[in-house]
N, C-alpha and C positions, 0 to 999 in steps of 0.2 A: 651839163658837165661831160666830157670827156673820160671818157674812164681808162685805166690803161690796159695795155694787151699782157702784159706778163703785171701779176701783183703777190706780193710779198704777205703773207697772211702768218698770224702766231696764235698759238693760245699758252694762257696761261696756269698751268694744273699746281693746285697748291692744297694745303693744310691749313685748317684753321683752330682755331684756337675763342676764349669767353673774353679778347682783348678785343674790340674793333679798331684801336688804333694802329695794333702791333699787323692783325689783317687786312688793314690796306694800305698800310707800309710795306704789307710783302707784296700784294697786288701792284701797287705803283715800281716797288724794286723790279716786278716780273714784265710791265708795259714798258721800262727802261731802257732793260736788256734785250726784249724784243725789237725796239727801235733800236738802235746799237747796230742790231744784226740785217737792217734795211726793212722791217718789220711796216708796212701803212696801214694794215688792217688790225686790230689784237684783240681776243675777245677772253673777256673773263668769265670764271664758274657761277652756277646759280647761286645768290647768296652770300657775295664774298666778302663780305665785309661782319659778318658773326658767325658763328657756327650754325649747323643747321638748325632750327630749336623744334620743328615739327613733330620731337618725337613725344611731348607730350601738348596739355591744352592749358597754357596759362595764361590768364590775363594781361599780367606783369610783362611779357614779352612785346606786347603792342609798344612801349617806349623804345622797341630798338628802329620804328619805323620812320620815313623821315619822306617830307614834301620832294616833286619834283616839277622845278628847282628844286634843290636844297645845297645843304653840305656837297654831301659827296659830286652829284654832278657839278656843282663849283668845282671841287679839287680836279674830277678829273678832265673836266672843261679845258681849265688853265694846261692840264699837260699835256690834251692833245693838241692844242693849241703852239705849246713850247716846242713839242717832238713832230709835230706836224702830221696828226698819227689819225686815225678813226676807231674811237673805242669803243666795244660793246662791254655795257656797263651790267648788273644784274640786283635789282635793289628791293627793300621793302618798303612800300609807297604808302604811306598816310597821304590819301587824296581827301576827309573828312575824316572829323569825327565819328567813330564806329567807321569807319568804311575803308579798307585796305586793301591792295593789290601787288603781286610778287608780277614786277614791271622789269622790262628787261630797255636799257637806254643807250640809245647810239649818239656819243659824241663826235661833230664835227673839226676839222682838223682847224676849224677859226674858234674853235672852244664852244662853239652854240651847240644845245639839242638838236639833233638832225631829225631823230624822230624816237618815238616809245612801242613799246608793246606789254600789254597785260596780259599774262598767263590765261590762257584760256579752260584748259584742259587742270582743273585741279581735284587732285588723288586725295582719299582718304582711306590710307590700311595701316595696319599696326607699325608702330613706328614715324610714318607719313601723316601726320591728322593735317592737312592742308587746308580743309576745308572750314576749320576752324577758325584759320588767322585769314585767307584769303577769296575775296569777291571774287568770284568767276572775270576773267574779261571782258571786255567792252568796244574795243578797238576792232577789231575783226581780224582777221589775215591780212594784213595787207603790209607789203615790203616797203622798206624804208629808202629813201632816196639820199646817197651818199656821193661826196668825192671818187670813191673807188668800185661806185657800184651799188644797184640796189640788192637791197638788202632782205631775206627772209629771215627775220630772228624768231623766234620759237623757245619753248623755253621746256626743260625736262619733261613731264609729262604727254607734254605733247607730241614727244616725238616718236609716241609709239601709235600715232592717227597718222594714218596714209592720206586722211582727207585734210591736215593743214601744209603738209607738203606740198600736195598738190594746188591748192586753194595758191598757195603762194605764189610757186612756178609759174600758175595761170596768171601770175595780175604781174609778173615780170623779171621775178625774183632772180637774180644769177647766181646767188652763191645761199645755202640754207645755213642759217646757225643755232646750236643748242645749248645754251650756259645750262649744266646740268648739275644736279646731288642726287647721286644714286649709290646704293654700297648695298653689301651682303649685312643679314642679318649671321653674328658670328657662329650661331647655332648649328646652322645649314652644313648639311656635308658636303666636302669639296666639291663632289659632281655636281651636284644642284647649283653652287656657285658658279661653275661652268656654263651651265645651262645657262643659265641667267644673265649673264655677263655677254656670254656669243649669240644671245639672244636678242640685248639690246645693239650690239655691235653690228649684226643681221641686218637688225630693221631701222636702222640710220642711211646701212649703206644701201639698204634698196632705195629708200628718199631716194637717193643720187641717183640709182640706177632709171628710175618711173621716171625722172624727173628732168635727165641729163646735165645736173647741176652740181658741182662739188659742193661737201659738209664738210662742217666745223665744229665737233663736239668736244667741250671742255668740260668737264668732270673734275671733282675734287676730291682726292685723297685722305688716307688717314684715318684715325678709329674714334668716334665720336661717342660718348657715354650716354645714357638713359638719364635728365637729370632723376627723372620717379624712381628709377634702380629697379624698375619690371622686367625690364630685358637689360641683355651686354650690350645695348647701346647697338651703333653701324658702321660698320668696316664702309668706308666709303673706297671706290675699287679703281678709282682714276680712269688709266687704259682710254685715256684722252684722245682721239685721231683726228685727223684730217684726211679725207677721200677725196678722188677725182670722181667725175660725172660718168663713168661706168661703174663707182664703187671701189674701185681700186684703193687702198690705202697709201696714202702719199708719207704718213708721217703715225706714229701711235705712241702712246707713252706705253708704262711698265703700270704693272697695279699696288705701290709702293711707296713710287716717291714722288717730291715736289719735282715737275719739268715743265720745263719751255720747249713747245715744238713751234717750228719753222719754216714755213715753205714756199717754195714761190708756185704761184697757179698759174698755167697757160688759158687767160682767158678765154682763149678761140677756140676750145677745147670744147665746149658747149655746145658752141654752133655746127663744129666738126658731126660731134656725136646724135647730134640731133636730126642732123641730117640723115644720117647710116639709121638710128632707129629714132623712128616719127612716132611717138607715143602717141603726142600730142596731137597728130595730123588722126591717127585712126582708133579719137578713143569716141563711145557710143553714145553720147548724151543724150540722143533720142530714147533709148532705154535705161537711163541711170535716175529714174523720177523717185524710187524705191531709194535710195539712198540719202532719202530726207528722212525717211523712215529709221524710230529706233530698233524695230524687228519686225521682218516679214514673216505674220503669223498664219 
């Protein structure tokens, strides 16, 4: 595949809601208006088709999960197909019985799977029980091979390991993406949400930086309840961006509302950067044996 030199990339920051019809109604309205605006990349939030429900452990929630194939990658099949678009999807994966996966799926612009990714990195802290609904990964690091470019998708938690960025980068990856849910516990006093927030904002744009690759982090917005009622539930804090391969921020939403960001990427921007700093040319592998290591005791 040829891939092009300038590309058009969007994401979509949205709200959700206990409808999954109504949320990927909005989803589909948000890939619409992306294509519209010259949009061939779109990638959506982790999760986007229910609310987040991690914040507690119910059984009853495995019915929101669904084969891939299924549903929704039919739906969204057929529209990249119509808009002639490449969608990064964000799902919960009934791959078996007892056996689930928060899978991240890249639709090709002929409506076929292009390829998947399973969550590798899965969190369990108050509010997050992930580990409850979701298998560890299986698939490894490995970028997806699209119309517009291969692909690092990655999926929220992970994108705080400097070692799936780079895992990625190494096997070809041009562009990293993160369909994410992440939000303030409302408890938290403003500075610590600060922290927190320029924290995660930090260490996406270093990805870029280590990596010489532009990111794509979409984040979903909006105040999501506790269904247990132990806590006030999570401010999910949006603040959606897209960076170039120094880090620079190309595009960022507000921590507020539903948006559409837009941007187009100077692909050769990459290769530019990579040039000027050679990570890659002068990093140490002969002494990096220790980082198979959970702690150097």
């Amino acid at each position: 595949m040829t891939k092009p030199t300038h590309l058009k990339v969007a994401l979509v920051q949205q709200s959700n809601t206990d409808n999954a019809q109504d949320n990927m109604a909005k989803s589909i309205a948000g890939i619409r208006d992306a294509a519209s605006q010259g949009a061939k990349l779109i990638v959506l939030q982790e999760l986007h088709r229910s609310l987040y429900f991690c914040q507690t452990e119910d059984v009853d929630v495995f019915d929101l999960a669904e084969t891939i194939p299924g549903p929704s990658t039919d739906t969204l099949g057929a529209l990249a197909k119509e808009l002639n678009v490449v969608i990064v999807s964000s799902l919960f994966e009934k791959r078996a019985t007892g056996l689930y996966h928060n899978t991240a799926v890249v639709l090709e612009t002929d409506g076929s799977i292009a390829g998947k990714y399973r969550k590798m990195h899965i969190p369990d802290d108050p509010g997050f029980y992930e580990k409850f609904y979701f298998t560890p990964g299986d698939l490894g690091f490995e970028p997806i091979q699209t119309s517009v470019g291969k692909l690092g998708v990655l999926v929220c938690w992970d994108q705080w390991f400097p070692e799936a960025a780079r895992l990625m980068a190494m096997a070809g990856a041009e562009i990293l993406i993160y369909p994410t849910a992440i939000g303030w516990d409302p408890r938290d006093e403003k500075d610590e949400q600060t922290r927190q927030k320029d924290a995660w904002v930090i260490s996406q744009r270093a990805h870029a930086v280590a990596n010489g690759v532009p990111v794509i982090s979409c984040n979903r917005v909006g105040h999501e309840s506790d269904p247990s009622a132990q806590s006030e539930g999570i401010q999910f804090w949006g603040n959606s961006f897209i960076a170039g391969p120094q880090g620079e921020i190309l595009a960022e939403a507000n921590n507020s509302d539903e948006q559409l960001l837009v941007v187009e990427l100077d692909q050769a921007r990459s290769e530019n950067i990579r040039r000027i700093w050679p990570y890659l040319r002068d990093r140490r592998i002969d002494h990096y044996q220790d980082l198979t290591k959970i702690y150097r005791d």
